[in-house]
N, C-alpha and C positions, 0 to 999 in steps of 0.2 A: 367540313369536318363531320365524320360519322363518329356513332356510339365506337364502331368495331376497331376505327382509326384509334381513338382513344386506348383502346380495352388492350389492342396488340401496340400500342407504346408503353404499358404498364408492362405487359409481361417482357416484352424486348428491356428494360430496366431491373425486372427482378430477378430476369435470366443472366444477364450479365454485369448487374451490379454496378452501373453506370447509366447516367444519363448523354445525350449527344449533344451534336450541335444545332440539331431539332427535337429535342425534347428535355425538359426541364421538369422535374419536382418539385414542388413545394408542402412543408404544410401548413395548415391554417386552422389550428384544432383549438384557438384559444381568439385570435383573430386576426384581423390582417397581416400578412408578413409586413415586417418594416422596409428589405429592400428588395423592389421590383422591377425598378427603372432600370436596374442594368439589363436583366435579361431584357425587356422590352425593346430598349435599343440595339440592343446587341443582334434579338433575330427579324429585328424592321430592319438593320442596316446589312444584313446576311442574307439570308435563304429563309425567311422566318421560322417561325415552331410553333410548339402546344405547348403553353404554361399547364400542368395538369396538379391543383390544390386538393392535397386530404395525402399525399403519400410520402412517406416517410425516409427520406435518405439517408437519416443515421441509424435507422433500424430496418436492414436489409430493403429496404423502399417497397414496406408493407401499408397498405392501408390505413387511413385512419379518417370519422369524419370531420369537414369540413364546419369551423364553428356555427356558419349561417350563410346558407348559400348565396340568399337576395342582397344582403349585405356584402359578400363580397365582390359580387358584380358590381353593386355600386362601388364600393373602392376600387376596380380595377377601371371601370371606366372616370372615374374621376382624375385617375393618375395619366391612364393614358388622354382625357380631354384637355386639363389643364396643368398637369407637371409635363406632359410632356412636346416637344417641338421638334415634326411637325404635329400634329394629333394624329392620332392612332385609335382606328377603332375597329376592334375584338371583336371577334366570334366566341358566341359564348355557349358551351352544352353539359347542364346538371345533368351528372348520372349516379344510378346506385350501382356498386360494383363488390360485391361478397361481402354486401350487406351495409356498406358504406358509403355517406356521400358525397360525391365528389366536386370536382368543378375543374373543366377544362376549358381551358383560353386558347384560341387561336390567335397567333399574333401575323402578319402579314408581311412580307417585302415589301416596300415602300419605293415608290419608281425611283430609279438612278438621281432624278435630277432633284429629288427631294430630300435623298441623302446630305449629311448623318443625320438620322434621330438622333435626340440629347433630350438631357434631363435642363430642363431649362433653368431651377434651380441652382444647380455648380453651371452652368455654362458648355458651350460647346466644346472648348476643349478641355474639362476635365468629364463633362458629364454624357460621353458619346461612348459608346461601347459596341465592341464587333464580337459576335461569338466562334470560340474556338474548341474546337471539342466540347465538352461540359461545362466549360467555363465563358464567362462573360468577363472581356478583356477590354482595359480602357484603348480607345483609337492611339494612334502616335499621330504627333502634329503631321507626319510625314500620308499617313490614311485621309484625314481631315483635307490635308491640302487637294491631296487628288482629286476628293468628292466637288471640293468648293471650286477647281479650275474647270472639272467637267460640269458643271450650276452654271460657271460665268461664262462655258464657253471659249476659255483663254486656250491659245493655240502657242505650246510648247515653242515650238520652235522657233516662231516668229518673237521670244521673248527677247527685250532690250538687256544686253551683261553691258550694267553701267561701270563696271571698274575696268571695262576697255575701254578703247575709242580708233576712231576708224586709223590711224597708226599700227595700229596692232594687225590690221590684214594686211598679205603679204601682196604686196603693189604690180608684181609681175601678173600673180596668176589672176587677178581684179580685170586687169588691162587686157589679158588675154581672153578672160571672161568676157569683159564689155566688147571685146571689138568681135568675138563669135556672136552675140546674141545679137548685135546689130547687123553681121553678114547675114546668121539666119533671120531673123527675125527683122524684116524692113522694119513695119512700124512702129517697136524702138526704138530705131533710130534716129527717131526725130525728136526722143527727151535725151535731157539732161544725162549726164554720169551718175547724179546723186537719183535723179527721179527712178532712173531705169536696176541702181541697187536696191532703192526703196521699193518697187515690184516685185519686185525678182526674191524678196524675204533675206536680205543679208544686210539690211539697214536697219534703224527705225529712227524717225527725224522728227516724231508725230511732239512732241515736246519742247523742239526748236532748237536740239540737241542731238548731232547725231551719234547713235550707238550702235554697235557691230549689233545682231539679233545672235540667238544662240546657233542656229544654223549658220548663220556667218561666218562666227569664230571656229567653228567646226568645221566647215568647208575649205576657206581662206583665213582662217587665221595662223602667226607666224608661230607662234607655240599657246594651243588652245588649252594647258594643261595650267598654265600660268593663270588662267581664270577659271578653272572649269576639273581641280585637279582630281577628281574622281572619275572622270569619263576617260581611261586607260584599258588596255587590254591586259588582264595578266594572264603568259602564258605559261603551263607546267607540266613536264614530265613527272609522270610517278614511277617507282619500281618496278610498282605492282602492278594493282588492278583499280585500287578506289586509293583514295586521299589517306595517307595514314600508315598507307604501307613504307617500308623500310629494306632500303635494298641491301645487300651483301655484306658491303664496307661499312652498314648503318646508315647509309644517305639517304634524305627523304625522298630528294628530287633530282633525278639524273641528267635536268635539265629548266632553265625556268627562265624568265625573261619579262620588264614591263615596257609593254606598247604603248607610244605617243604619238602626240601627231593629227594631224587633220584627218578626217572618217577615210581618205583614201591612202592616207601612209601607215593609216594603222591595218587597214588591208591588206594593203602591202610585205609588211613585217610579219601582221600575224601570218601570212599564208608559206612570207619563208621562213618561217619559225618551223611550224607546220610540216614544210615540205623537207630540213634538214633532220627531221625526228620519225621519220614514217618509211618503211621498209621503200628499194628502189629495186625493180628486177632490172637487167641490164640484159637485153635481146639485140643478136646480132642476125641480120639480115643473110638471102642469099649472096647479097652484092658488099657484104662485106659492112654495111651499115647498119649503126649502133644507134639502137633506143632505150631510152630510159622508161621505165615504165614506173609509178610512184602506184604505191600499195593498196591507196585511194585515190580514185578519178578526182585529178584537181577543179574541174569543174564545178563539181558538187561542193567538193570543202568551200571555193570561194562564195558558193550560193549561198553555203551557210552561214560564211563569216560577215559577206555583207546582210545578209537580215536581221543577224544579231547587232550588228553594229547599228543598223538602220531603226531598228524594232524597236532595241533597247527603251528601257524607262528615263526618258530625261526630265523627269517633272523634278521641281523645288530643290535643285542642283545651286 
């Protein structure tokens, strides 16, 4: 952190009258502010910032000095040593700026797997904060959960859905499964049924219980929507051009539909959903033969529905 870094976040806030989601205001002209921990956590758990103390945000975010500058380093370092978890430790640079002075905090990203910062006082999930624009927003249990699966390393897919059971996969395509992996694959062939689902990530037994894994039920399961009812595809025609528009008759949607189904029926649907709503040219040869031509190379669209469907966020489902 330089003076000039500083000096051009002031004026970038007094020019537009805003702070970001790398730069925060405070003042401190009487003495410590009371609440800090949000923004702290907020730009450790972000892209970090500069706390910059002495400027004034209910008064066009003009100057003003600092009550005491050595004093508030120590307050900030106290809060980020011991209020805060994991500890946090500031870059700290006193300046004078149109005769006022100051005090900017550097606060820092803090690596993934030490993700959330929290005020350890309220606890991690009320006292974890992600910053969004100018504001310092509390995490949702749903932000939390990501951070602490990528910490523990827990691997989605392979996750146990206890309100199945191996009933719930559809016994054909298992069977058809198991006897390919055993023609490709010799030495599979030489475990078990249960051993070679429990490889394979469409088990988990590890409890003495067997439970379909998320990929399972998604794969081979006989209606995945029954455990898992958010992972649908919804498809829509609009009018228009964006969401919102209103066709002729007042219709939103000239067309709409929800996808179910195992990752590969919902492929399937989406792509003839897809394909019944997208212009077809109709080329007839010299020999008298007829091709359809779709408006979009189907190839691509399937590239793309299978990555989203692939990609998708399955975390805390």
């Amino acid at each position: 952190m330089t003076e000039q870094e500083v000096i051009d976040a002031i004026k970038y806030m007094q020019k537009y009258q805003t702070e970001t989601d790398r730069i925060e205001a405070k003042t401190a002209e009487i003495d410590f502010p009371k609440k800090c921990y949000d923004t702290i956590s907020g730009f450790s758990n972000k892209y970090g910032g500069i706390i910059i103390f002495g400027i004034n945000e209910n008064n066009n975010f003009i100057e003003q000095d600092v009550y005491d500058v050595n004093d508030l380093q120590k307050q900030v370092t106290a809060l980020c040593t011991n209020v805060m978890e994991p500890k946090i430790r500031p870059e700290f640079l006193p300046i004078i700026y149109n005769g006022k002075k100051l005090l900017a905090v550097k606060i820092y990203e803090i690596p993934q797997n030490q993700k959330p910062c929290y005020n350890k006082n309220a606890g991690m999930h009320k006292g974890s904060y992600i910053r969004i624009g100018d504001s310092d927003e509390p995490m949702t249990e749903y932000e939390i959960y990501c951070l602490q699966s990528y910490k523990d390393g827990i691997q989605e897919d392979l996750r146990p859905i206890k309100r199945a059971t191996i009933d719930d996969l559809d016994k054909e395509k298992i069977n058809a499964y198991l006897e390919k992996v055993k023609r490709d694959k010799p030495n599979f062939a030489k475990f078990s049924d249960e051993k070679i689902l429990k490889l394979s990530g469409i088990i988990d037994n590890s409890t003495g219980t067997i439970y379909p894994t998320l990929s399972g039920i998604m794969m081979f399961g006989e209606y995945p929507q029954a455990f898992l009812q958010q992972l649908f595809v919804a498809c829509i025609v609009v009018p228009g051009i964006k969401l919102g528009d209103v066709g002729e008759m007042g219709q939103r949607f000239d067309d709409n539909k929800r996808v179910e189904g195992t990752l590969d029926e919902m492929l399937d649907q989406t792509l003839a959903f897809i394909r019944r709503n997208i212009g077809t040219k109709v080329i007839i040869d010299n020999n008298g033969k007829r091709e359809d031509i779709p408006e979009y190379p189907m190839k691509a669209l399937r590239e793309a529905v299978a990555n989203a469907l692939i990609h998708r966020d399955y975390k805390y489902k």
